[in-house]
Backbone as a printed PyTorch tensor [residue, N CA C, xyz], in Angstrom:
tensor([[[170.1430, 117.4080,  85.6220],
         [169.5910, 116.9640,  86.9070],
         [170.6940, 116.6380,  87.9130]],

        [[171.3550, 115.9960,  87.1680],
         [173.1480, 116.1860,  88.1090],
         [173.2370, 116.8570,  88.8700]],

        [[173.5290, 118.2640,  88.0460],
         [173.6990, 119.4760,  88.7770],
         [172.7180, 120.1700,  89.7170]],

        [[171.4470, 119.7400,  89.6000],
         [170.6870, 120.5070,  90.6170],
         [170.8900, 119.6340,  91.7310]],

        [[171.1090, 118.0320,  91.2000],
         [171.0930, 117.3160,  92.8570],
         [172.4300, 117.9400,  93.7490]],

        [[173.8520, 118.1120,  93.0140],
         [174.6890, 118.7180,  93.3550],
         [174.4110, 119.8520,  94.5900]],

        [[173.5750, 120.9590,  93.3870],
         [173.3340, 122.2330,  94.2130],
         [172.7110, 121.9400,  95.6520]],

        [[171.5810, 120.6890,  95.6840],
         [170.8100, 120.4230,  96.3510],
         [171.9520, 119.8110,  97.8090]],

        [[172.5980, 119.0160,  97.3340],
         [173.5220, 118.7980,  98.3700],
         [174.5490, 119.8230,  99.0070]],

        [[175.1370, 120.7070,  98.2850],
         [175.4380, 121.8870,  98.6520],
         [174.7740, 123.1610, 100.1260]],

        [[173.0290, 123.2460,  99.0250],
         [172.3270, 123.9850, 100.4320],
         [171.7350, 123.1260, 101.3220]],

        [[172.1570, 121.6730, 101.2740],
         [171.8930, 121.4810, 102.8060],
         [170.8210, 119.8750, 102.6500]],

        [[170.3880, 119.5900, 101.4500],
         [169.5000, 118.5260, 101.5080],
         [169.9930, 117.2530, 101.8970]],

        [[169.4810, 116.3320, 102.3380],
         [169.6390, 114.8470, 103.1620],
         [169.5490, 113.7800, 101.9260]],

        [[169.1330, 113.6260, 101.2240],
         [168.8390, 113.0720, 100.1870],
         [168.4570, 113.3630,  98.9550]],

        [[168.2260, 112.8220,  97.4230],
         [167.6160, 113.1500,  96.1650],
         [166.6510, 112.6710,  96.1350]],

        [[165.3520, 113.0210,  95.3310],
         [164.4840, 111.7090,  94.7930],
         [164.7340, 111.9780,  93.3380]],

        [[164.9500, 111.1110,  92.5440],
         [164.7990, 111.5950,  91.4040],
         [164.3470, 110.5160,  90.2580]],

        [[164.1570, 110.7630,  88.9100],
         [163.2410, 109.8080,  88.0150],
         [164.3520, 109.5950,  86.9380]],

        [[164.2870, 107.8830,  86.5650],
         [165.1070, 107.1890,  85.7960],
         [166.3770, 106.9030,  85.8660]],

        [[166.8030, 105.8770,  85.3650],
         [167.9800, 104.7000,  85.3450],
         [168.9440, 106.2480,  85.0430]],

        [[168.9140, 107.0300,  84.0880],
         [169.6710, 108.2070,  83.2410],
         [170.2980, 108.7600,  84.1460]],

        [[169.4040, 109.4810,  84.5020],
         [169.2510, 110.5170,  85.8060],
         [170.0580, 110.1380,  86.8270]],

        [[169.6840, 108.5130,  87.5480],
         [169.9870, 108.5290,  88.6350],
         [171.3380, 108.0470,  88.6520]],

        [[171.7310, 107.6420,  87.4980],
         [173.1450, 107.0540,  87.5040],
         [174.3690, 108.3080,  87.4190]],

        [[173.7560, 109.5140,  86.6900],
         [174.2990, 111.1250,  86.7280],
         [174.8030, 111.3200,  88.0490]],

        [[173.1090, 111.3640,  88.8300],
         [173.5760, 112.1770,  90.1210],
         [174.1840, 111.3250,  91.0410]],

        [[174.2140, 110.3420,  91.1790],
         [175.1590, 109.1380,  91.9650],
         [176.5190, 109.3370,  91.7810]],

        [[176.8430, 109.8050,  90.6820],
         [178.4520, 109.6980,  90.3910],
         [179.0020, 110.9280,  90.9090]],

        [[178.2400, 111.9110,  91.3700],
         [178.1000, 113.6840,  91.0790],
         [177.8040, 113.6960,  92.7860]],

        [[177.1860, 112.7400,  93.5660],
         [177.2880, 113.2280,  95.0010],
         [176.6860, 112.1360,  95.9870]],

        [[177.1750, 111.9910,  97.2730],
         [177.1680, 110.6020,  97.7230],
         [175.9410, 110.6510,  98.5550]],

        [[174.6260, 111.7030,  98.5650],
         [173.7870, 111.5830,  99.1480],
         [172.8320, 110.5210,  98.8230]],

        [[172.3270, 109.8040,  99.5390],
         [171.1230, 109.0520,  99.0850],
         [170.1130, 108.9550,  98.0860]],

        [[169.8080, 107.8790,  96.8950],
         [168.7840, 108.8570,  96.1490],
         [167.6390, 108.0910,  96.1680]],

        [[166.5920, 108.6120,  96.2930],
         [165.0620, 107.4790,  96.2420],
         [164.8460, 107.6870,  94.7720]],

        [[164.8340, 106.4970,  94.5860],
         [164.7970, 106.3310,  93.0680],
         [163.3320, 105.5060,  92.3200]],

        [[162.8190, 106.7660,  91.5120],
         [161.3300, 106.0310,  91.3110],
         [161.7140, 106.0570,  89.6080]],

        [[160.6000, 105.2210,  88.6860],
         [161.0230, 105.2610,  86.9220],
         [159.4820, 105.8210,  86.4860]],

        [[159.4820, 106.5680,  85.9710],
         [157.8850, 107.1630,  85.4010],
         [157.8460, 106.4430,  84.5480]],

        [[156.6450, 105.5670,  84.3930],
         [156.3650, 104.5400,  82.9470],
         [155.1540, 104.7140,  82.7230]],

        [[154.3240, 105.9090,  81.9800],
         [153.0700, 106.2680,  81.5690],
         [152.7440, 105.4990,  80.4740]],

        [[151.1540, 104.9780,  80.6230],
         [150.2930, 104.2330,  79.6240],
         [149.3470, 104.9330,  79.7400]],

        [[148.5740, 104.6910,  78.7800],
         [146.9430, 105.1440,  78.5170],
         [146.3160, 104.0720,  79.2570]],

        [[147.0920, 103.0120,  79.3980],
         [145.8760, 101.6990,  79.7210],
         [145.7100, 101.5890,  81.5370]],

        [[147.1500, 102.1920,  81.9130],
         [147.2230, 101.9080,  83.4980],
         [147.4150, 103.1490,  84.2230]],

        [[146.3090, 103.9060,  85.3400],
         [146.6110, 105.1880,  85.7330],
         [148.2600, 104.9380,  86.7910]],

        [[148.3850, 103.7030,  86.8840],
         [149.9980, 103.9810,  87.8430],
         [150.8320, 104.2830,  86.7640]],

        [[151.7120, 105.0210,  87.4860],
         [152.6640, 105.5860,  86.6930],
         [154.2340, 105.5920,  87.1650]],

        [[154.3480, 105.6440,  88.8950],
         [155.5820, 105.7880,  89.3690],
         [156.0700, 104.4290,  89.6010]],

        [[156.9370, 103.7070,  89.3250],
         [157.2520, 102.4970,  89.5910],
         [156.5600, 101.5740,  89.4770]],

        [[156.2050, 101.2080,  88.3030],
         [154.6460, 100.4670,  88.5700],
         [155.0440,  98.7820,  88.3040]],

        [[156.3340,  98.7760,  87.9130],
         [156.9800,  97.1300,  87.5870],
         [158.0750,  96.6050,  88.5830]],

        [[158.1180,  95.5450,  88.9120],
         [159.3920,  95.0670,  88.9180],
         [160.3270,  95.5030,  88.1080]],

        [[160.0120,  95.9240,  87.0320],
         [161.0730,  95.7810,  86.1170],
         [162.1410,  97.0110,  86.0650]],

        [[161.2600,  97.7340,  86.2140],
         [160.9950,  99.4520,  86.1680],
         [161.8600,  99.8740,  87.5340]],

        [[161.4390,  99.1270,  89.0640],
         [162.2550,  98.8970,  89.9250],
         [163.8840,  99.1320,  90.1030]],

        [[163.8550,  97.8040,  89.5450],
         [165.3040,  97.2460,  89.9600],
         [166.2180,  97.8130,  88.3110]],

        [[165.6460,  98.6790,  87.7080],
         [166.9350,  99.2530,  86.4640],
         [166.6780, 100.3770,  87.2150]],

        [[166.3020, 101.3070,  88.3060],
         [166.6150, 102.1230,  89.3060],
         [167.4920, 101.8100,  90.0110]],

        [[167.4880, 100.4590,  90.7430],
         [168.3040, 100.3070,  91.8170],
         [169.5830, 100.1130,  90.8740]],

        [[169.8100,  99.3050,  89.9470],
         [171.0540,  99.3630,  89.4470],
         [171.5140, 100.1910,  89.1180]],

        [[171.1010, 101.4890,  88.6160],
         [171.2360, 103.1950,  88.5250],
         [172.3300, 103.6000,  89.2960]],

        [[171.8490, 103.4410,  90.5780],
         [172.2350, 103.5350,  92.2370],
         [171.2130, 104.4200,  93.5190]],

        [[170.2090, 103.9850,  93.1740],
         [169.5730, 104.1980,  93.9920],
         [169.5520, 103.7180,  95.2890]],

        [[169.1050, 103.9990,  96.3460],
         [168.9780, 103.1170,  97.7190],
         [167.9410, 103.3320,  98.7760]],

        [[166.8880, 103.9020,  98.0150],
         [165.3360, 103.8390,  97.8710],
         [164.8930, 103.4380,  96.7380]],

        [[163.6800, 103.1470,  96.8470],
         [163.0910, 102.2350,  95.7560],
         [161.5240, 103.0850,  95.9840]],

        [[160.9130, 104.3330,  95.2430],
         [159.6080, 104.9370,  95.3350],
         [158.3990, 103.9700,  94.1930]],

        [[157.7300, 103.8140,  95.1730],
         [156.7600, 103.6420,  94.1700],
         [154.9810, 103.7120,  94.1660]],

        [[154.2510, 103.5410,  93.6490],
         [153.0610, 104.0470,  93.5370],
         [152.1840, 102.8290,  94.5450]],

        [[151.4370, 103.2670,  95.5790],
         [151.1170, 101.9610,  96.5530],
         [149.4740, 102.6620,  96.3460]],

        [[149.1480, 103.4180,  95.3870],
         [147.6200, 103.3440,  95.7940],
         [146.7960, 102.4150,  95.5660]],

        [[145.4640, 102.3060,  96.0840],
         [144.7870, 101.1260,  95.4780],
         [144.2230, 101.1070,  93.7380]],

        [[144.4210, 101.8500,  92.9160],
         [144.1470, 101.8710,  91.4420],
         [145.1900, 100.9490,  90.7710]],

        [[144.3250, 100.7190,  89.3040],
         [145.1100,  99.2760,  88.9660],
         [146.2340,  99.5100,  88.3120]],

        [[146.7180,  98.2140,  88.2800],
         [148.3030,  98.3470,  88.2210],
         [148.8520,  97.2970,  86.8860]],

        [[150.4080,  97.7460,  86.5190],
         [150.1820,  96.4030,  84.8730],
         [150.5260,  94.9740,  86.1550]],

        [[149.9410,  93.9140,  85.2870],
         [150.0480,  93.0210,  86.1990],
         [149.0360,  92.7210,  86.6850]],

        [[148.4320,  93.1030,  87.1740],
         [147.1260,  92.7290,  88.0340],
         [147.4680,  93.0300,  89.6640]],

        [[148.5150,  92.6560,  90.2350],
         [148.8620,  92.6230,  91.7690],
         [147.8880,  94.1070,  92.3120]],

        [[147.8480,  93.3360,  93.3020],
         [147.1530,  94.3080,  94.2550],
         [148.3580,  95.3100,  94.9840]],

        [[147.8970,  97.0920,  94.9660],
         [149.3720,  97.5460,  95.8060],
         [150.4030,  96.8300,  97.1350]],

        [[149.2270,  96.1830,  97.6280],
         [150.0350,  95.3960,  98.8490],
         [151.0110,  94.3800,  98.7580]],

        [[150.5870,  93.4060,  97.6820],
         [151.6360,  92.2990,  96.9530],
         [152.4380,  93.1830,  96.0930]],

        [[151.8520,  94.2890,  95.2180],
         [153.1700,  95.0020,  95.0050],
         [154.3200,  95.3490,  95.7920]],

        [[153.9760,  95.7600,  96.8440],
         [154.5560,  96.3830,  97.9960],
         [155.4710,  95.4010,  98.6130]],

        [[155.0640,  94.0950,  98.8270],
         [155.7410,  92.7850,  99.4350],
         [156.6970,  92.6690,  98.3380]],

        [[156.0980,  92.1700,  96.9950],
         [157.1730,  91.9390,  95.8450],
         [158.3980,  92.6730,  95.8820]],

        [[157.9070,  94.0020,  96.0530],
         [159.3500,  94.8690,  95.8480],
         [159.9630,  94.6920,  97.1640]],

        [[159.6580,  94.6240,  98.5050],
         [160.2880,  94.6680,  99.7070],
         [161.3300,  92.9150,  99.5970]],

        [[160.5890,  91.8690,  99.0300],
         [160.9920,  90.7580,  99.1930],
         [162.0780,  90.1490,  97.7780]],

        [[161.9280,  90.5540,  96.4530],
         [162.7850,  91.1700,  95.7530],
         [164.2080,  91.8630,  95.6590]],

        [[163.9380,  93.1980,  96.4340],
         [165.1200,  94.2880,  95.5180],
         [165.7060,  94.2310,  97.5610]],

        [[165.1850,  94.3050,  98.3880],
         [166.1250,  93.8110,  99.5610],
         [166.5070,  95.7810,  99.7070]],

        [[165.9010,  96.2850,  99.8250],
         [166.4240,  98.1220, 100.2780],
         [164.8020,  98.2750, 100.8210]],

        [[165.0150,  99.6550, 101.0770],
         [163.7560, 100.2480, 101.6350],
         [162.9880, 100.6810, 100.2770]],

        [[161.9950, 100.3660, 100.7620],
         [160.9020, 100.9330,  99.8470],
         [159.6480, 102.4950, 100.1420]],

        [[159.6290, 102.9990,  99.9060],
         [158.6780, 104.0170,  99.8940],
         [157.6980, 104.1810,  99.1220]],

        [[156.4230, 104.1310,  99.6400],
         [154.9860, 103.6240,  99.0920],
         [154.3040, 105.2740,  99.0370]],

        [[154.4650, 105.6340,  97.8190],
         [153.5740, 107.2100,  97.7510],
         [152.2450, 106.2800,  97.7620]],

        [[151.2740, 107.4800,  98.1490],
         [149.8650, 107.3950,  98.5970],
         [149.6960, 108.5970,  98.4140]],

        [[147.9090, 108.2550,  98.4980],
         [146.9330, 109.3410,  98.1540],
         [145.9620, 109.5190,  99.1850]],

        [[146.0050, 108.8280, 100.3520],
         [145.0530, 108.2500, 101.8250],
         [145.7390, 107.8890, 102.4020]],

        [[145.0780, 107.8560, 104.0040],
         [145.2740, 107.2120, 104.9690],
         [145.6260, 105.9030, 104.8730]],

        [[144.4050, 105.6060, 104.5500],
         [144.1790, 103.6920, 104.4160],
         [145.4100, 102.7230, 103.4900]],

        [[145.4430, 104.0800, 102.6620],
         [146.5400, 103.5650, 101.7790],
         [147.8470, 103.4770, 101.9830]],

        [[148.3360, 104.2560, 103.5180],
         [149.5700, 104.1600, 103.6630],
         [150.1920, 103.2850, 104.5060]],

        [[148.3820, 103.2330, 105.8570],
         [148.6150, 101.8430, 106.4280],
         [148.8760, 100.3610, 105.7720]],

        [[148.0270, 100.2790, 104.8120],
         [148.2320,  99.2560, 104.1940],
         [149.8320,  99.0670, 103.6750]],

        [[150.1480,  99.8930, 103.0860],
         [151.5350, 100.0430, 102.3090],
         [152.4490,  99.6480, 103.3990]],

        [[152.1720, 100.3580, 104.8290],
         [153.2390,  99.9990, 106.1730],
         [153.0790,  98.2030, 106.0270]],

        [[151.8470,  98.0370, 106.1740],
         [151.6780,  96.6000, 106.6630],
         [152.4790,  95.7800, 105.9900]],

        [[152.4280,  95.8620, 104.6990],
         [152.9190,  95.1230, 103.4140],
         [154.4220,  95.3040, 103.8020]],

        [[155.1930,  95.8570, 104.0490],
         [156.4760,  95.9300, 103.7420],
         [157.2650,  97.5570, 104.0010]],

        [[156.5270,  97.9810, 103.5920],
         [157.1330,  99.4830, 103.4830],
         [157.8850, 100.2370, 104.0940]],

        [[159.0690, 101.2160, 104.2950],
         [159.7640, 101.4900, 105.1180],
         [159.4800, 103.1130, 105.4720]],

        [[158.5580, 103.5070, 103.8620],
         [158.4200, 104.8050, 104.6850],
         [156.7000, 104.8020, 103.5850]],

        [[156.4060, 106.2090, 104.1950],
         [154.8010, 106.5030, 103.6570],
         [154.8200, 107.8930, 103.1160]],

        [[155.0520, 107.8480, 101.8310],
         [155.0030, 109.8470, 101.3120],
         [153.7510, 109.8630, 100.4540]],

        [[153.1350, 111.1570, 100.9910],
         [152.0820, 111.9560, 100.3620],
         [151.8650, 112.3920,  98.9190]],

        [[152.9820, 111.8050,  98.0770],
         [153.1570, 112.0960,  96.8820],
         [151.6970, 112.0850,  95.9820]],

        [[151.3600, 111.3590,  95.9270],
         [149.9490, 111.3110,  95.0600],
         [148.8340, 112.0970,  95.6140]],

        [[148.6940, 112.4830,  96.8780],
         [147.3740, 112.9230,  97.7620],
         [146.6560, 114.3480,  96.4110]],

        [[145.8900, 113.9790,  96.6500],
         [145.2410, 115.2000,  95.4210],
         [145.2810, 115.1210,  94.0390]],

        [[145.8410, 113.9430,  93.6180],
         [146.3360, 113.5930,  91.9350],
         [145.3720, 112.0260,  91.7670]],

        [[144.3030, 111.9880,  92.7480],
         [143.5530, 110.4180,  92.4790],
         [142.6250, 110.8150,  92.5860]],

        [[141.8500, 110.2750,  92.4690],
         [139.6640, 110.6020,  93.0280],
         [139.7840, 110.4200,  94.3660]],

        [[140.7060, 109.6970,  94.8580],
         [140.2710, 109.2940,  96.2860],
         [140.4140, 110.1870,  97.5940]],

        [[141.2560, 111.7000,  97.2990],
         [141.0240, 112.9670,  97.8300],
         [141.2590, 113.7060,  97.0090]],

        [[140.4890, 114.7960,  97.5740],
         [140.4130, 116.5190,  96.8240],
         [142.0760, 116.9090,  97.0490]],

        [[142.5010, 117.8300,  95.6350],
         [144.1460, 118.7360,  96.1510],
         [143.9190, 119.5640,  97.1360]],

        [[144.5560, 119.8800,  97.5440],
         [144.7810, 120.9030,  98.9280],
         [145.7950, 122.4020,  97.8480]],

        [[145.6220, 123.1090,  98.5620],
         [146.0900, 124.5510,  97.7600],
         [148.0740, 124.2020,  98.0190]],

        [[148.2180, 123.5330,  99.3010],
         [149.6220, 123.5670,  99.5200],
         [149.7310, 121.8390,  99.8990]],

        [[150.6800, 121.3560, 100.9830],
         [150.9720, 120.3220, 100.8070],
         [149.4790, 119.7390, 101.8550]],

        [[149.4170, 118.3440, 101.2450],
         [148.1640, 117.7080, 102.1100],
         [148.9890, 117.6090, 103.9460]],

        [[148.3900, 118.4740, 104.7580],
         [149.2070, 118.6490, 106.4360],
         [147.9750, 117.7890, 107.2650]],

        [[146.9670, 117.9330, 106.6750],
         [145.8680, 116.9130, 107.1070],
         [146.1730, 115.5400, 107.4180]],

        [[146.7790, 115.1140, 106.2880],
         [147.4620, 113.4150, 105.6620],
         [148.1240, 113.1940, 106.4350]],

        [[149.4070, 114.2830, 106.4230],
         [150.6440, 114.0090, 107.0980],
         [150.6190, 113.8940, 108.4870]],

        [[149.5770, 114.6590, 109.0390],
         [149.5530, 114.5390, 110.8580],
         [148.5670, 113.1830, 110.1940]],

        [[147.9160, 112.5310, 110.0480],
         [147.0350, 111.7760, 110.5750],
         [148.0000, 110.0850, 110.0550]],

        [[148.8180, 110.2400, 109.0570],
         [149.7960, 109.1280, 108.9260],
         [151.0890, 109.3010, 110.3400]],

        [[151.3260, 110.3520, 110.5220],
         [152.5470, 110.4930, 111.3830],
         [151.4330, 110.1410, 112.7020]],

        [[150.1190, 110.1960, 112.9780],
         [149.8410, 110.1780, 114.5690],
         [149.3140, 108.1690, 114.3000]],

        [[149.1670, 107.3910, 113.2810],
         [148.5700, 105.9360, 113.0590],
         [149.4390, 105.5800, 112.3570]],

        [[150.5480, 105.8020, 111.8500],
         [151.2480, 104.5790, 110.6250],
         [152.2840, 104.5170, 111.5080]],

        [[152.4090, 103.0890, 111.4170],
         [153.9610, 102.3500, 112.2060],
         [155.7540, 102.8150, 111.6420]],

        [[155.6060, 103.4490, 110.2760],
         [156.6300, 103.7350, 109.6370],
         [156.0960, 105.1120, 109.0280]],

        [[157.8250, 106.0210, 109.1610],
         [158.1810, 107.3450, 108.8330],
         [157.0300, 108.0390, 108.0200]],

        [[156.0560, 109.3070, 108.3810],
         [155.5600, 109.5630, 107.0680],
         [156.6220, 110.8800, 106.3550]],

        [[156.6250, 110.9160, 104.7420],
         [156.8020, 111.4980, 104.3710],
         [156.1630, 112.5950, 103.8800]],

        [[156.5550, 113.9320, 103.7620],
         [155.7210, 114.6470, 102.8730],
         [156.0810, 115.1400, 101.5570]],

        [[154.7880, 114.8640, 100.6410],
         [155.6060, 115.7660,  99.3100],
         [154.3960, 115.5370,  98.5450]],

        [[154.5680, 117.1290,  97.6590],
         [153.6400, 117.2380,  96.9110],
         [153.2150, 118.7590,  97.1140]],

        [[153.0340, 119.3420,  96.3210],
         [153.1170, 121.5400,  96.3670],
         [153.7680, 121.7220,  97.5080]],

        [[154.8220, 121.4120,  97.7370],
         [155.5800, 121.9000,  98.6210],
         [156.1950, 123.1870,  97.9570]],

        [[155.8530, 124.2310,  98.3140],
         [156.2450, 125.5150,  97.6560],
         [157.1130, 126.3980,  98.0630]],

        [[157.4790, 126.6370,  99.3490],
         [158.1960, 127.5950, 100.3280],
         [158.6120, 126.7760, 101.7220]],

        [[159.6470, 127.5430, 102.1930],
         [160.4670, 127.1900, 103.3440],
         [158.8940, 126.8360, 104.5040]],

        [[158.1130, 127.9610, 104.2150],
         [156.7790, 128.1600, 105.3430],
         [156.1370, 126.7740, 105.2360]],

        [[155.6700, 125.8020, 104.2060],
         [155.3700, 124.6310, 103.7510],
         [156.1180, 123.6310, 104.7530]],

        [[157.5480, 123.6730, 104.3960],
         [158.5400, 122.7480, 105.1870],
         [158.1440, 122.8740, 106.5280]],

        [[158.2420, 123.7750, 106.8850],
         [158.3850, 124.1560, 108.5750],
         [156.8730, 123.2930, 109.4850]],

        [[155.7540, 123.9980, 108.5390],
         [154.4170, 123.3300, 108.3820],
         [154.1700, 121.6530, 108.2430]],

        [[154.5530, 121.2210, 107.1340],
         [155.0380, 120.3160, 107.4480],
         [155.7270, 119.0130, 108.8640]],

        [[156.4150, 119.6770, 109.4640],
         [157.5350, 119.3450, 110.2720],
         [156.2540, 119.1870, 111.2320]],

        [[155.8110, 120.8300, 111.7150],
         [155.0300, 120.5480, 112.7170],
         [153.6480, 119.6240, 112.9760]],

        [[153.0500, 119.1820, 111.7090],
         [152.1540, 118.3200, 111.1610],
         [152.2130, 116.6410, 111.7080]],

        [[153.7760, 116.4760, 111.4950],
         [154.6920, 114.7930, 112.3260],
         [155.4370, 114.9730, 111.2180]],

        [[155.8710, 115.4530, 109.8550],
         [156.4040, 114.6330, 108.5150],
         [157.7580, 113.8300, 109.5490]],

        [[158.4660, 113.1000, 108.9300],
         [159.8040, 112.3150, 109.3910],
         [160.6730, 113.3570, 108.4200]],

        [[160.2710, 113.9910, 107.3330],
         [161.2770, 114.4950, 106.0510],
         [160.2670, 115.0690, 104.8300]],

        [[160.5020, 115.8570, 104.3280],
         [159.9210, 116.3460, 103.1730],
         [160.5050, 116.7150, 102.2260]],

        [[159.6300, 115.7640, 100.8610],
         [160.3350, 116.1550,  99.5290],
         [159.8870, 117.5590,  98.7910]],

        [[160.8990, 118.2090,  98.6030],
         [160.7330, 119.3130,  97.6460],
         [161.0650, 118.9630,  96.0910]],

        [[160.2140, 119.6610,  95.0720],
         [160.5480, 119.0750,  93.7250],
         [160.3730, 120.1100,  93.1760]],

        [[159.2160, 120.3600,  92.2860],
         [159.0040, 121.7980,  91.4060],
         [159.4450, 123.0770,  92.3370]],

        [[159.3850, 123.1400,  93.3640],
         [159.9680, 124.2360,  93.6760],
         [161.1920, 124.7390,  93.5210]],

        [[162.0230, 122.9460,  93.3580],
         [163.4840, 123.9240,  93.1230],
         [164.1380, 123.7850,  91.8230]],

        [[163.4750, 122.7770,  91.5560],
         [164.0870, 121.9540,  90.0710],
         [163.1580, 122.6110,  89.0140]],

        [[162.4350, 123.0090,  88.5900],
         [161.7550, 123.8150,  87.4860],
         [161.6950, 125.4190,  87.2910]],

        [[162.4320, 125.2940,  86.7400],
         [162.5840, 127.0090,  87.0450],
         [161.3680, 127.9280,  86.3500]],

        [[161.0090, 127.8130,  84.9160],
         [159.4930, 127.5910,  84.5140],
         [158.4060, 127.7170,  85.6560]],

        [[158.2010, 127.0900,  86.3870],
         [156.9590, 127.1030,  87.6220],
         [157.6030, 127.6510,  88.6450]],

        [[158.5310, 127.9790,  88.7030],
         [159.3920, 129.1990,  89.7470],
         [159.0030, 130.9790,  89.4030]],

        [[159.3840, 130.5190,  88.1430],
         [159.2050, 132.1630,  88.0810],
         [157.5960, 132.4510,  87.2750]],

        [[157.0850, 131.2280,  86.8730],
         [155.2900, 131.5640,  87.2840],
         [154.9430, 132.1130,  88.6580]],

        [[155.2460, 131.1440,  89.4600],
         [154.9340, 131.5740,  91.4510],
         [155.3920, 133.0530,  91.5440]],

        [[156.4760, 133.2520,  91.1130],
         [156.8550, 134.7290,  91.4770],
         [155.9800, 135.3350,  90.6040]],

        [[155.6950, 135.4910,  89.0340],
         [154.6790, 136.1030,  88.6820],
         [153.7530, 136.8510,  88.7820]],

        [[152.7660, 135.1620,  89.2320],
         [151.5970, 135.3790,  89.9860],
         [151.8240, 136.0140,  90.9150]],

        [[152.7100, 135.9710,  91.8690],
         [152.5100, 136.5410,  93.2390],
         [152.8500, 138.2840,  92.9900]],

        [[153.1010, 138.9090,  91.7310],
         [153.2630, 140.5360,  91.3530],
         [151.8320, 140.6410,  91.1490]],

        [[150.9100, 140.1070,  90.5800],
         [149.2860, 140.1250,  90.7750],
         [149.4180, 142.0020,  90.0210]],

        [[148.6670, 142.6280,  90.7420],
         [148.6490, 143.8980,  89.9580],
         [149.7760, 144.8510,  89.5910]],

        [[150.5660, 144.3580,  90.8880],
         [151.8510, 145.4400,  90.5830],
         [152.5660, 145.1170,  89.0790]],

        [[152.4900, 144.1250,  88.2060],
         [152.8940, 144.3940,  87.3840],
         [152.2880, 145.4620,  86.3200]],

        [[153.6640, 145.8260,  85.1930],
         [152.9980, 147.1550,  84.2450],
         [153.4660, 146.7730,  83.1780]],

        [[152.7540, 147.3710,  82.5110],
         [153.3720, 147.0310,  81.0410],
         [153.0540, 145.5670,  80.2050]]])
């Protein structure tokens, strides 16, 4: 993961996001771009998954992170806190910017209100609380970039340069790319699929 953040800084990217204390302490040493740093901590018992602790938090930031991502939807969380006192906790806590993925509108205002420094689309289509979109949610993103007081982000099937651009024109402030560049597996599925009949044999 080092090395792709490397490459990533190479063609041109502004920042990393990337997952775990491991990881992020790799690509920190490997290149001086920024990294938003979220910890995946999956349970059966709690559907949050991206940052869902204090705890989980701040062994990111000591990594070297200088974002702090984490899960601001309204579904429950370990702990009990509501996303918004989550959202305060970590803003009043770890003292960096925080970035509140969401899955809604409502959810990103709220996340602004609480603390938040930026608003990414990361979850939109991965909750009950909206349908996936075939490419990135551009719906979300213009309607957070035209009502939320802070940056929206975009991310989530971001698939092609055409996405980004889309994106941009939507309001994003910045958009995260992930499986598109970092999985090579679901890279050369996309190309695949996209031979549709022309393949033989």
């Amino acid at each position: 993961m080092a090395l792709f953040a490397k490459a990533a800084e190479l063609g041109g990217a502004c920042a990393i996001r990337a997952d775990g204390p491991e990881d992020i302490r790799a690509i920190h040493a490997m290149t001086p771009l920024p990294i938003i740093g979220i910890n995946k901590i999956r349970s059966s018992r709690w559907p949050v998954y991206i940052t869902p602790t204090l705890h989980s938090a701040r062994s990111v930031l000591r990594a070297g992170a200088s974002i702090i991502a984490a899960d601001a939807t309204f579904r429950p969380r370990p702990g009990g806190l509501s996303s918004t006192d989550f959202i305060r906790l970590l803003s009043r806590e770890l003292n960096v910017p925080i970035m509140a993925d969401i899955a809604t509108v409502e959810e990103g205002l709220a996340a602004a209100q609480a603390g938040a420094s930026l608003v990414a689309t990361t979850l939109a289509g991965y909750t009950d609380a909206r349908p996936a979109t075939p490419g990135p949610d551009l719906d979300l993103v213009a309607a957070l970039a035209a009502r939320c007081p802070v940056p929206a982000i975009c991310e989530g099937r971001v698939a092609s340069p055409a996405d980004v651009k889309a994106a941009f024109a939507a309001g994003a402030y910045a958009v995260v790319v992930g499986t598109a560049i970092t999985n090579p597996t679901a890279i050369v599925r996309m190309f695949v699929a996209g031979a549709g009949q022309q393949r033989t044999g």
